[in-house]
N, C-alpha and C positions, 0 to 999 in steps of 0.2 A: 547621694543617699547611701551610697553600697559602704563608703565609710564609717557610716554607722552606726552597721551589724557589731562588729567586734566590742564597742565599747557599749551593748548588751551584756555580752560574758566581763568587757573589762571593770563595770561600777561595781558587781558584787563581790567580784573576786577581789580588787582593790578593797574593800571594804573588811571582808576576809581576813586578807593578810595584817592590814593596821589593828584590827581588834586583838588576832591571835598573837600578834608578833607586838604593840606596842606596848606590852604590860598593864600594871594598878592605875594608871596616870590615866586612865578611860576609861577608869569604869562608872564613873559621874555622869559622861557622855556618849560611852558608845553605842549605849540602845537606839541615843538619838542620829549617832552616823551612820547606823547598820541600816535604817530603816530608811534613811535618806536617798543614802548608793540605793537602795532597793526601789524605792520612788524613783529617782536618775532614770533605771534601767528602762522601768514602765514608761515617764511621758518618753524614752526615747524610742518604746515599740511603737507608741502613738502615733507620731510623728512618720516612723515608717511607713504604717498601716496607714493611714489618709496620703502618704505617698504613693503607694501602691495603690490606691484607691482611683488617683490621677489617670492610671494607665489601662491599655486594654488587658483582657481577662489572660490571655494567651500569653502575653509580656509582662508578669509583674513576677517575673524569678529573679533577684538581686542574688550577688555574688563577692565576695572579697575574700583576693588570697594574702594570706599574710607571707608564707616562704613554704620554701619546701624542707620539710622536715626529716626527711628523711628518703635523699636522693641519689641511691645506690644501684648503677647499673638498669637493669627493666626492673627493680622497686625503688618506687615516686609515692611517697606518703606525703600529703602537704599539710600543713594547719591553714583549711580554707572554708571559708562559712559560705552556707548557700541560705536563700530567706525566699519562701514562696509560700501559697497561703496555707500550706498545711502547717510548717514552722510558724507563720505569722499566727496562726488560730491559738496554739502554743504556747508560742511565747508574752503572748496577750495574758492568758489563763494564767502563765507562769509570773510572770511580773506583775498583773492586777492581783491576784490572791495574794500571791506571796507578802505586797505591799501590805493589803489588809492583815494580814498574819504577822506582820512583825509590829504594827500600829495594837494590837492587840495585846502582844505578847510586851510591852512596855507595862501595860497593866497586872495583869496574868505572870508576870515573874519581877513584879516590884522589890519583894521582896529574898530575890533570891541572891547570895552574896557571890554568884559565879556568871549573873548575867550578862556579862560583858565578850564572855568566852560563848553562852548561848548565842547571841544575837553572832558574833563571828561565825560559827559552826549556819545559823539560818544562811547568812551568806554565801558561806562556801557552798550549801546545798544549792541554792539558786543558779550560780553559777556554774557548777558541774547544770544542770541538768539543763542550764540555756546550751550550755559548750553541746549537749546531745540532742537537743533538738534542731539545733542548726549547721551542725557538722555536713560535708555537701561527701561524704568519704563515709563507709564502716568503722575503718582504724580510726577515727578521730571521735566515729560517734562512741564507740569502744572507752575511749579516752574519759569522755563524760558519764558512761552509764557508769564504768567503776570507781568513779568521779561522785555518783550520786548512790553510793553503795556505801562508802566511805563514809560521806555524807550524814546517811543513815546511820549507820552505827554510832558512830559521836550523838548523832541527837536523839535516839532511841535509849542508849546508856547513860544521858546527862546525867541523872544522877544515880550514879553509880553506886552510892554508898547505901543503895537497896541494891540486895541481890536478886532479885528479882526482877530488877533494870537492866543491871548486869549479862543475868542470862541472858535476857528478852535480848538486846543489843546483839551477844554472839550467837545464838539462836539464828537470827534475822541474817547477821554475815556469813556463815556456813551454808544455809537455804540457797543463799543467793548466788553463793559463790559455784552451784552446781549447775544453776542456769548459766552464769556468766561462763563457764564450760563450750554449754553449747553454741555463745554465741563466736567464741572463740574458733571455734573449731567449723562453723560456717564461715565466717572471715576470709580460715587458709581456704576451704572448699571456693570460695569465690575465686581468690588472686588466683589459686591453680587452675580455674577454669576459663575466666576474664580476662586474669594478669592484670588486675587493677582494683582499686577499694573502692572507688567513686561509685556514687549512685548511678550517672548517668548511663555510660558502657556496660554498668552491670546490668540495669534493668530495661536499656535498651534494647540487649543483646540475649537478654535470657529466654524468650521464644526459640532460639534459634541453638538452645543448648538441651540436651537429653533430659528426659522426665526423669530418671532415674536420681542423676544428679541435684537438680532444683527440687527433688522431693526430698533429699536428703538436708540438701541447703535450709528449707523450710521449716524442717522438725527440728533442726537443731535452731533454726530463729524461735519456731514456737515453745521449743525447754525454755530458751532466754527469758521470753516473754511471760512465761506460766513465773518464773523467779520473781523478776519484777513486780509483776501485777498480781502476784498471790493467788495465782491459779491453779487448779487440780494438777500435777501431784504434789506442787512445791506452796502449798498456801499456808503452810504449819505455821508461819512467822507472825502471820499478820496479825491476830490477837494478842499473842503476846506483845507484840510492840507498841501495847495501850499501855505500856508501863512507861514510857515515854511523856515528858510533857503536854500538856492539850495541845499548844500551837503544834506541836510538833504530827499528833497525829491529823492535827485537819491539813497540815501543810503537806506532808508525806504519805500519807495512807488515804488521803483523800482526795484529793485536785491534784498532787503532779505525779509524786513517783511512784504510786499504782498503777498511770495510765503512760507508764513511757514502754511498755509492753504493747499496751494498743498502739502507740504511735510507728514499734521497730513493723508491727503485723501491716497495717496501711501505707505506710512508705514503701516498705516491700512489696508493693501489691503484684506489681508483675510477676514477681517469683511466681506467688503464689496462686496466681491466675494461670500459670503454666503449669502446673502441681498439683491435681483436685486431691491427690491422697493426701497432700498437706492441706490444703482448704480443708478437706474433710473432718481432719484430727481437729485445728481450730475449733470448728464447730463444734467438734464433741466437745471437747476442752469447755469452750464458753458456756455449754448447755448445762454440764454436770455440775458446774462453779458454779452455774446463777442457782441452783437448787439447792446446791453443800449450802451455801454461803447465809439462803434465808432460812435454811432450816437450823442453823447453827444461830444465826439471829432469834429464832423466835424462843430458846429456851434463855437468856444471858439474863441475869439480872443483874449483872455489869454494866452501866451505859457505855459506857464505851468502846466494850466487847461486844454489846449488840450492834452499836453503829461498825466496829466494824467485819462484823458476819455481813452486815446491809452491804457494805464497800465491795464484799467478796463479792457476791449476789451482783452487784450492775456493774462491777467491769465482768461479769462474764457475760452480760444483756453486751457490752461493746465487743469483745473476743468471736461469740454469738455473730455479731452485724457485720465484724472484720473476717470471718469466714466466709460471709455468701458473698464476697467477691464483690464485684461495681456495683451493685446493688444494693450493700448494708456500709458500704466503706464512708460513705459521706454519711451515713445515721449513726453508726458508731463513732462517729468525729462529734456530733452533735452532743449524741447524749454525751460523752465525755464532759464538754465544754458544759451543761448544765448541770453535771452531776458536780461537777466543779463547786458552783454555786451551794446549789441544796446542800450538799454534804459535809462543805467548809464552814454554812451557816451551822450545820448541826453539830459537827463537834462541837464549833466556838460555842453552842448554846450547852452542851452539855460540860466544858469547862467553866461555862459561868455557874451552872448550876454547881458545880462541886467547888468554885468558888465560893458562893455563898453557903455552902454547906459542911465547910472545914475540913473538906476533900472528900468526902464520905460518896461511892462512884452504886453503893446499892443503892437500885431504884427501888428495893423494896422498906427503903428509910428513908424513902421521900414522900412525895402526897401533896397536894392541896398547895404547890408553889407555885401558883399560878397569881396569887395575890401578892407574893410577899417580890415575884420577882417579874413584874407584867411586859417589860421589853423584851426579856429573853424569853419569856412565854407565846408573843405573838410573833416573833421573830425565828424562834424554834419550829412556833403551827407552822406558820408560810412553806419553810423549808419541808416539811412534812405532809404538808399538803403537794406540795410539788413532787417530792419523791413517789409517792403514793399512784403519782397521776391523776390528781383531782383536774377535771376540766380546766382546760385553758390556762393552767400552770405549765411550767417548764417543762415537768417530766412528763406532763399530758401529750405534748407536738413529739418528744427525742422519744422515749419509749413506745407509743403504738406505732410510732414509724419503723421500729425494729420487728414488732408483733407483725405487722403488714409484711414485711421483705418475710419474715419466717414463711409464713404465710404461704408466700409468692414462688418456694422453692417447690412447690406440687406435689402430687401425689400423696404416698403416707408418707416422706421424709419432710414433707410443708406441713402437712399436720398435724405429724407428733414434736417439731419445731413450735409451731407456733401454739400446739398442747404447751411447752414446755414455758415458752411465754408468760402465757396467763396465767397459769401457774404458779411462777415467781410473782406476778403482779398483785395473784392474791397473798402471797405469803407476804410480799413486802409491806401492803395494808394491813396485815395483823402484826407482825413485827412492830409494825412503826407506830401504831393505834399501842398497840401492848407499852410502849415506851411513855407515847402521850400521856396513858391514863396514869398509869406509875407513878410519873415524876410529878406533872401538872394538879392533877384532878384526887378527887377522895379527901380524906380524914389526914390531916399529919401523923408521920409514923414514924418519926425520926426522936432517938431516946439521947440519953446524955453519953459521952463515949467512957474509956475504963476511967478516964482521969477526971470523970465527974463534970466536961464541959458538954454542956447540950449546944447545939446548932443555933445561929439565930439568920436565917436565910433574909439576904438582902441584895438589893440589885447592883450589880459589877458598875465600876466607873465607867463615864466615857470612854475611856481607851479600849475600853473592851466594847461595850453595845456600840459604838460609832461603828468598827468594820462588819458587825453581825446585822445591822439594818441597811447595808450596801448592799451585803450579800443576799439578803432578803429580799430586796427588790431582784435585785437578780434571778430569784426563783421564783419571782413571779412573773416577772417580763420578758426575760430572754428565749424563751421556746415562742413564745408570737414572734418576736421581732426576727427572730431567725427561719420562722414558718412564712413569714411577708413575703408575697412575691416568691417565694423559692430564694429568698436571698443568699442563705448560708447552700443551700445546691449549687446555686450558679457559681459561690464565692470559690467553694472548695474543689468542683467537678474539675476544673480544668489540672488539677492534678493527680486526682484519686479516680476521675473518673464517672460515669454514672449508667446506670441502668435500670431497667422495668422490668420487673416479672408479672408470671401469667397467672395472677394469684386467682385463687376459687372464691374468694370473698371480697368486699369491698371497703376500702377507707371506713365508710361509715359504720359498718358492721365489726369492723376491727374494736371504733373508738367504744361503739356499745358496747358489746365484748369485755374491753379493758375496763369501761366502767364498771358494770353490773360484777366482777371478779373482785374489783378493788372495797364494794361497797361490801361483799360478801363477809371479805376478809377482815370490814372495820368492823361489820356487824359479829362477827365470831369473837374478835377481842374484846369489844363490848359487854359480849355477855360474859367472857370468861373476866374480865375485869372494873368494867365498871358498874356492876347490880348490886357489889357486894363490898364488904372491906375486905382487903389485902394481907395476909399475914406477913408479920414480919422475916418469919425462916420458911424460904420455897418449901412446898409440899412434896416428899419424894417423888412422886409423875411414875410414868409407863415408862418401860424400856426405851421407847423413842427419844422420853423427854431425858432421861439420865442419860442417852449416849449422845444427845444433841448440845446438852450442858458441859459433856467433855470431847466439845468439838468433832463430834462421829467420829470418835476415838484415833483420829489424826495421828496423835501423837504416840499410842499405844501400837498404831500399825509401822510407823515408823519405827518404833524401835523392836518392833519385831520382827522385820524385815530388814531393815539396817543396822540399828544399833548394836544389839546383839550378837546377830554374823558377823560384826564387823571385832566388837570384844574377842570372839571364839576366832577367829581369823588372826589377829593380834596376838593371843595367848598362844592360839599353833605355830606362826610365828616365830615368837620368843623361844620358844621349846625348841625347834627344830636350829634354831641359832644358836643355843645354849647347847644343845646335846649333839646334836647331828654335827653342824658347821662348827662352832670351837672344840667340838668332842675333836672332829677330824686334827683340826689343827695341833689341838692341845695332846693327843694323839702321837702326833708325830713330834712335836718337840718333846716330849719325857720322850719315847725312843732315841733320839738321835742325844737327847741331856744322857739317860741312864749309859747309850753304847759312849758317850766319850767320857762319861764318870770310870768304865772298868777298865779304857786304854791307857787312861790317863793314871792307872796304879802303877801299868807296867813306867811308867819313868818316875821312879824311887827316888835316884840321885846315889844309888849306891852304883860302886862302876862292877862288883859281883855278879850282879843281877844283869847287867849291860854285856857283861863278858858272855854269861850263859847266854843271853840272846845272840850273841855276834856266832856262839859253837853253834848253838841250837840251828840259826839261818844257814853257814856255813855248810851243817850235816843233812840239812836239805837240801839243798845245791847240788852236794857232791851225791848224794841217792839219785836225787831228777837225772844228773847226768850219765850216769850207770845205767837207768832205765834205758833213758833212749839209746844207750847205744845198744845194747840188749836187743830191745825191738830192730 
């Protein structure tokens, strides 16, 4: 079995390299090999997964090393895969969606005359971010996250010839690359401390190394992570990379490379169980994200900028779960894996819609598609129901189980947690209620565009509805079937761990809780959406609403904190380089050019003037000599 592992990372990368590297001669067929290799990958995680299925709980860590990459004196870098169920949960997610999303994206970019070069770019993303979740080392996982950064940016920029792609693409690279900093700079803090990259010595051994340092180690994995996963203070990217193709943001902003920030935070868990001033920060981190993220949701009339304020909002409900330690580590794995689901169905439903609607992404030039497009309409609810936490959906089991651990941390810090909770849970039922009513429900409102074509909304091909009603099922079954028995506890605990807090409330009080909040928040979008018709240009709103619409001015703080200082830094710079540093230099070369311009008279080439210098030396010679004898 340990065999494999690698030719997980090797189908999509193979697949990669033939699309990018074979030329025009595939582009006929290479949506159908990219999506293939990406099948390959999956039944061969399957395969895995019912092999480890075979074994006991405590024995199913698979291993293969390929060489040592980098084997110099005491540094031993290897390229060597580890596979155990927190990778297997993973790489399941990673390869079942991604499958879905390239079966998808055959439809959804039919017509696009660069497809061939997309579907390569979907692969390489695949493959970078299998190569990071199964790396048994930092350095190798390092290898894949910049691997899946990369990644990003090609498929964020696909098309480039909006500038607005453009930015959004180096936008998203610059963000990230400030995380990727910090994870950098924890790496050297490990081998200086460890002397080694590997998971195992690192996190076996970090009890037994100063809080000081694993607190450090920590903050710098949680920058990484806040990069990644578009967390407070680095989450600027993530909207704008709605400028990206649909498949693109359900496959990347949605199910994998938002949530490889929770995967660095739970595999590290022992750091960070050694570290509460890191645990701490996480928590804050996740708490302040799950609230930026829905309140930035609830003003967008973007679809796609609302779904992903929602994205912000529940990887911070996971960051949130991955902070309280063995307690929220296996719930924040959970929700992950269903938000997978829900999320992935809702972009793809919100690229069918702009599908059928000649890309047109205001929900307030939508309305009343619930007839014209009834797959992706019930296929969208489902999804929506679930995220919302409608009973006994997906998001019902993975999020009141995060509410609960909030909960569970006591005192006022359990219950301004799990205040914060519910909180989100009502904003995300009006958010996602405000989406529903928009696009679905009401009067049509959608007019003819400048070039005089009106819309004629109709329902997406198979290739598109087929992966949106997998995914569907998915949001509606996977939170029971992983709530059965404690299955998905038992599956994951023997690596993350598990624990019970001494919460002041109970499961059932939670789920009520969660309800009664959720219904709150549909009943408020309700009224602000569905009694009335919709105008077509949002209504200017309150200062909340205007600073929520420009994302709680993210981007204005940023550049007034960085941008700015950074120009005025730059320009003092240039100044002191120009005037000070080449003044000096330039300085001295006109002195030493002007004194050898006047030595340079004295040799005329007359021998007159040679002769006077030969007396002139001569009668000072013979004076100096007189002098001293004198004295």
């Amino acid at each position: 079995m340990e065999s494999l592992i690698g030719l997980l990372v090797g189908a999509p990368l193979l697949g990669a390299a033939v699309l990018l590297l074979g030329g025009r001669r595939l582009d006929r067929t290479g949506h159908w090999l990219g999506t293939a290799l990406a099948a390959a990958s999956f039944v061969i995680a399957v395969v895995l997964f019912f092999g480890m299925l075979g074994r006991a709980g405590d024995d199913r860590t698979l291993s293969q090393h390929l060489f040592s990459w980098v084997p110099v004196g005491g540094f031993q870098a290897d390229l060597a895969f580890q596979l155990d169920q927190l990778s297997m949960t993973f790489v399941l997610l990673i390869t079942g969606v991604g499958t879905l999303i390239h079966l998808y994206s055959i439809g959804y970019m039919s017509h696009d005359e660069r497809r061939r070069r997309f579907f390569g770019y979907l692969n390489l993303f695949l493959a970078a971010m299998l190569l990071l979740v199964l790396a048994d080392n930092y350095l190798l996982l390092y290898v894949g996250w910049e691997g899946v950064g990369l990644a990003s940016f090609l498929l964020i920029g696909f098309w480039q010839h909006k500038p607005s792609a453009a930015t959004a693409a180096k936008k998203a690279f610059i963000v990230n690359r400030v995380g990727d900093v910090g994870l950098s700079i924890a790496i050297l803090l490990m081998f200086t401390t460890f002397g080694t990259f590997a998971f195992g010595p690192v996190l076996e051994n970090a009890t037994e190394t100063g809080e000081g340092t694993l607190t450090a180690i920590g903050l710098m994995l949680l920058l990484a992570a806040c990069g990644k996963s578009a967390q407070v203070p680095l989450q600027s990217w993530l909207g704008d990379a709605m400028e990206g193709p649909t498949p693109v943001s359900a496959l990347i902003h949605a199910a994998t490379m938002v949530t490889a920030g929770v995967y660095l935070i739970v595999r590290s868990g022992a750091i960070f169980n050694a570290a509460p001033d890191a645990q701490t920060a996480v928590v804050a981190v996740g708490a302040v994200t799950l609230l930026f993220g829905a309140i930035v949701g609830c003003a967008k009339d973007d679809i796609k900028k609302a779904l992903a304020g929602s994205t912000m909002s529940q990887i911070g409900y996971m960051m949130l779960a991955a902070g309280l330690g063995p307690v929220g580590y296996v719930f924040a794995i959970m929700h992950l894996v269903t938000h997978g689901f829900f999320k992935a169905g809702l972009f793809l439903g919100a690229g069918s819609v702009m599908h059928g609607m000649n890309d047109e992404v205001d929900m307030r030039r939508y309305g009343g598609l619930r007839t014209y497009m009834p797959v992706t309409f019930v296929t969208f609810g489902l999804g929506y129901l679930a995220i919302i936490g409608f009973p006994y959906l997906s998001g019902f089991f993975s999020k009141d189980e995060i509410i609960y651990a909030a909960f569970g941390q006591g005192g006022a810090q359990g219950w301004l947690l799990g205040g914060v909770t519910l909180l989100g849970a009502a904003l995300t039922a009006y958010y996602m209620t405000r989406i529903m009513l928009l696009t679905f429900f009401g009067e049509k409102r959608w007019q003819p565009d400048e070039q005089g074509h009106e819309p004629h909304p109709h329902e997406s091909p198979k290739s598109m509805t087929i992966p949106m009603i997998v995914l569907a099922f998915g949001s509606v079954f996977a939170g029971f079937l992983f709530n059965l028995n404690h299955s998905f506890v038992n599956w994951l605990s023997p690596v993350t761990g598990t624990a019970s807090g001494d919460s002041p409330v109970s499961h059932g009080m939670v789920s009520v809780a969660a309800t009664a909040v959720m219904l709150i928040g549909v009943g408020i979008a309700w009224w602000q959406y569905g009694r009335r018709p919709v105008p077509q240009v949002a209504p200017h709103g309150r200062w909340v609403t205007r600073a929520a619409r420009r994302d709680l001015l993210q981007d204005d703080f940023n550049h007034a904190a960085f941008v700015r200082p950074g120009n005025y830094l730059t320009r003092g710079l240039v100044y002191v380089d120009h005037k000070l540093v080449d003044g000096v230099v330039n300085g001295i070369a006109a002195t030493f050019g002007g004194l050898s311009g006047r030595l340079r008279r004295v040799q005329n080439g007359f021998a007159r003037s040679y002769a006077v210098s030969m007396f002139g030396g001569a009668a000072v010679l013979i004076a100096v000599t007189l002098l001293m004898r004198a004295v």
